[in-house]
N, C-alpha and C positions, 0 to 999 in steps of 0.2 A: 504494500500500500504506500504512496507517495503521497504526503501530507500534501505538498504545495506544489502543482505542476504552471509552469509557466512557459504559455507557446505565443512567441514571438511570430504573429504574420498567420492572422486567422482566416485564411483561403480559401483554397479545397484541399491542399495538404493537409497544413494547419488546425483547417475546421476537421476534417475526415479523422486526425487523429486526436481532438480536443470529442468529436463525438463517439470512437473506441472505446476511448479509455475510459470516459464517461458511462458506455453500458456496460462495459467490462467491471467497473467500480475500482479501477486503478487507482485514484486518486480521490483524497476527499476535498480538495478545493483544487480548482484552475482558474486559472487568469488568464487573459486572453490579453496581448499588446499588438498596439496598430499604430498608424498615423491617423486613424477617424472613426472615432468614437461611433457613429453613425453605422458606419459599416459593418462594425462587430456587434451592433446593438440585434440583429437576430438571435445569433449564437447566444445572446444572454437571457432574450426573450424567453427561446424553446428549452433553457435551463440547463444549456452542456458548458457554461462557462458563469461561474461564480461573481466575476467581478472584468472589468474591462480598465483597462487603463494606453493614455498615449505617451506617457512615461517611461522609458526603455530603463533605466536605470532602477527607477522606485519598482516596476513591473519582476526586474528580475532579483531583485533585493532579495529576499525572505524564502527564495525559491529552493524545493530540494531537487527539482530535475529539471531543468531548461531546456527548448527546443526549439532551434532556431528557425524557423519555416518563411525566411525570403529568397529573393532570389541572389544566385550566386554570389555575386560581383558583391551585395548590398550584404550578407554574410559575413562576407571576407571582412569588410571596413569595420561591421557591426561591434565584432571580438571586441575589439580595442576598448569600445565602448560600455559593454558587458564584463569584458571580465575583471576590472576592478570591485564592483559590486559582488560575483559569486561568493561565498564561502568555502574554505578548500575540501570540502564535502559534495559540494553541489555537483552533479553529474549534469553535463554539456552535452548537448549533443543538436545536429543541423538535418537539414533534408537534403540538402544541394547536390545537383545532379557533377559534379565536377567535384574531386577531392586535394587534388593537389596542392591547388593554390589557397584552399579551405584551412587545411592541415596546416599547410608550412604556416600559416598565421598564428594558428593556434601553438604548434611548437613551438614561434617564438616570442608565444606571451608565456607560457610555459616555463621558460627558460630564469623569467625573473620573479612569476609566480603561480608557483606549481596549480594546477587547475585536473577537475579527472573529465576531461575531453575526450569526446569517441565519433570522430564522424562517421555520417551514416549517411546511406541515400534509398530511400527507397523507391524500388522501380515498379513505379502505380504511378496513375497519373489520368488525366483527360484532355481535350482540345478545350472544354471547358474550364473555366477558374472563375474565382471567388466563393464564398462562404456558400453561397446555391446552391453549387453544382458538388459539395462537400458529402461525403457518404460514410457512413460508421462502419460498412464493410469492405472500404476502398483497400485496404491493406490485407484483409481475408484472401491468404494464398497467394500475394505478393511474395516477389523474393527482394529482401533489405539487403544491402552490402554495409558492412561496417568494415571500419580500416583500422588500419594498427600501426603503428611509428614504435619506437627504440622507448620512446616518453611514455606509451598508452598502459595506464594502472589498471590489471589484472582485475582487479573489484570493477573498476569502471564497466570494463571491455565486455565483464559477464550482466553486469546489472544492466547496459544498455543492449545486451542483445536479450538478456529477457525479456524487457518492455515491451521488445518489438512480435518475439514470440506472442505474448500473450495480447499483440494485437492481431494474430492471427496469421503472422509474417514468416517467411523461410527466410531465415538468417545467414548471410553467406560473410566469410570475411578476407581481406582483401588490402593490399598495400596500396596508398593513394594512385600512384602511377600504375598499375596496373588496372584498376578501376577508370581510370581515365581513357585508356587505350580501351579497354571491353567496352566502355560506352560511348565512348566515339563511333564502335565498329555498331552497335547493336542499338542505338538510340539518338545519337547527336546526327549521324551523317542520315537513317534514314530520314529524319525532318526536315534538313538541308535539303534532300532529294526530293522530299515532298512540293517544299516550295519551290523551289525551281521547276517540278513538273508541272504546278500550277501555273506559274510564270510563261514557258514554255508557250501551252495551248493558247493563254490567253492571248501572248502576241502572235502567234502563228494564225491561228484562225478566231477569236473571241466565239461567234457561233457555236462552236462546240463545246462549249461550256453550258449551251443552254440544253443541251441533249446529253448531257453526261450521263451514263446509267449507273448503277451499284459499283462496277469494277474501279472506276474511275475514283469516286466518292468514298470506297472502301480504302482507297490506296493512297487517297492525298487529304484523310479526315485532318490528319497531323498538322497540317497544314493551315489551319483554325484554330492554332496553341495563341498563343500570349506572344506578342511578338516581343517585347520590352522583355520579356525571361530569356526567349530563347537567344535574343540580340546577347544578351547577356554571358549565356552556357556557351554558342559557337564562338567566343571572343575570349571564354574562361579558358577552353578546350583546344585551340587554336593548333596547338605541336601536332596532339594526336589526332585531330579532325585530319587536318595535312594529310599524314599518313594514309590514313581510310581514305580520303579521297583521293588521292594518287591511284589507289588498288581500286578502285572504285570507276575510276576515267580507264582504266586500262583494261575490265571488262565489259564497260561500254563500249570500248574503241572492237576488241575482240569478236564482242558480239554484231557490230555494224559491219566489222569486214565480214562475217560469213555472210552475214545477209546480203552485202553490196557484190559481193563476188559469187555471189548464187552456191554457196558449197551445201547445199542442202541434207546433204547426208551428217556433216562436219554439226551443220545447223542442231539438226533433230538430236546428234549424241551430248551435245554441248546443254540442251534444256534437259536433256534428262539426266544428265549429270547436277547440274543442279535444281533439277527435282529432286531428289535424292536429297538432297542436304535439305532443300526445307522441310523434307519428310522428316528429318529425324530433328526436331525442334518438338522441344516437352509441349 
């Protein structure tokens, strides 16, 4: 039971895991911090958040678990800000889909004052955002990554991966840069790809946009995310999006030469080869 849970950045993250923990009975008080009061005033309405505050400092003050739920970039700066107020008890922990540049912050507030920090990301999510579009079983059967550094305290590492279990989460865990690379490959580059196909049709022919049927709409939904996050994560992400998308241009290019050069046979072994791999995805 966590006396005092404080979630910074009451969204759809935010809110989805302010409403968890809530049925779960994780918590006997949450506070919920924003920049407008207004906005969090649902979540206090429907009774999953005790108290609201636009206070980031008073908000995490008295807190025994803190959870950071903004976006990347806004994260990163937030620490500075925060962790003067935690208590060396308080358990830290972020959403942010980017750990790298999350971590190294925290390692070097760490360094002059010890804190039990564990970033986490968990990989759930919608094209929708704010407190609305928030669900109490968005985390049910998610898989969370938590990361680990040389710094990350033992008690932390276990108390923030149970949280997440018992939001109903598969716990994976993960060194920041290698978590960066795996979501580059499996979440950063495909929303890049999203909007750019979106981009694509619209300048190539606009018309076709109005006849889009399910396949289309299925494959570029991502593409209706939060553009100010994701501006944010492709810009956190930047080395290893690179990467992925080099590999990425290069079997586009692959697959346009069989097609331009009619090797049909080349063609057909090439999709069913990877058919085959999307086949084997849990």
């Amino acid at each position: 039971m966590i006396e005092h849970l404080a979630i910074v950045g009451v969204g759809l993250l935010g809110g989805s895991i302010a409403q968890a923990a809530r049925a779960a009975g994780l918590a006997r008080h949450i506070v919920g911090i924003g920049r407008d009061e207004a906005r969090m005033a649902p979540a206090l309405a429907d009774g999953t958040l005790d108290r609201v505050t636009t206070d980031l400092v008073a908000g995490v003050r008295d807190a025994d678990f803190v959870i950071l739920a903004a976006p990347v970039i806004t994260i990163e700066h937030m620490l500075a800000t925060v962790w003067p107020a935690l208590g060396p008890d308080t358990l830290v922990t972020d959403v942010g889909s980017t750990k790298a540049n999350i971590v190294a912050a925290a390692t070097r507030l760490h360094a002059t004052a010890p804190r039990l920090f564990v970033g986490s990301h968990p990989m759930a999510g919608s094209n929708l955002a704010g407190y609305a579009a928030a669900r109490r079983d968005l985390l049910r059967d998610a898989t969370v990554v938590v990361t680990t550094t040389e710094t990350t305290v033992p008690r932390a590492l276990k108390a923030v991966t149970e949280f997440w279990e018992s939001l109903g989460a598969r716990v994976v865990v993960l060194d920041p840069l290698t978590h960066d690379r795996a979501v580059a490959a499996v979440s950063h580059l495909p929303h890049l790809v999203a909007y750019a196909l979106v981009d694509a049709v619209a300048r190539f022919e606009p018309a076709a946009l109005d006849i889009a049927a399910r396949g289309f709409k299925d494959t570029t939904r991502i593409a209706a995310s939060d553009p100010q996050m994701w501006q944010e994560v492709f810009l956190a992400n930047r080395a290893a999006l690179a990467v992925t998308l080099a590999e990425f241009r290069q079997a586009l290019v692959e697959l346009e030469r069989l097609i331009l050069e009619d090797r049909d046979v080349e063609l057909r072994e090439a999709l069913a080869r990877i058919r085959v791999s999307r086949e084997q995805l849990r």
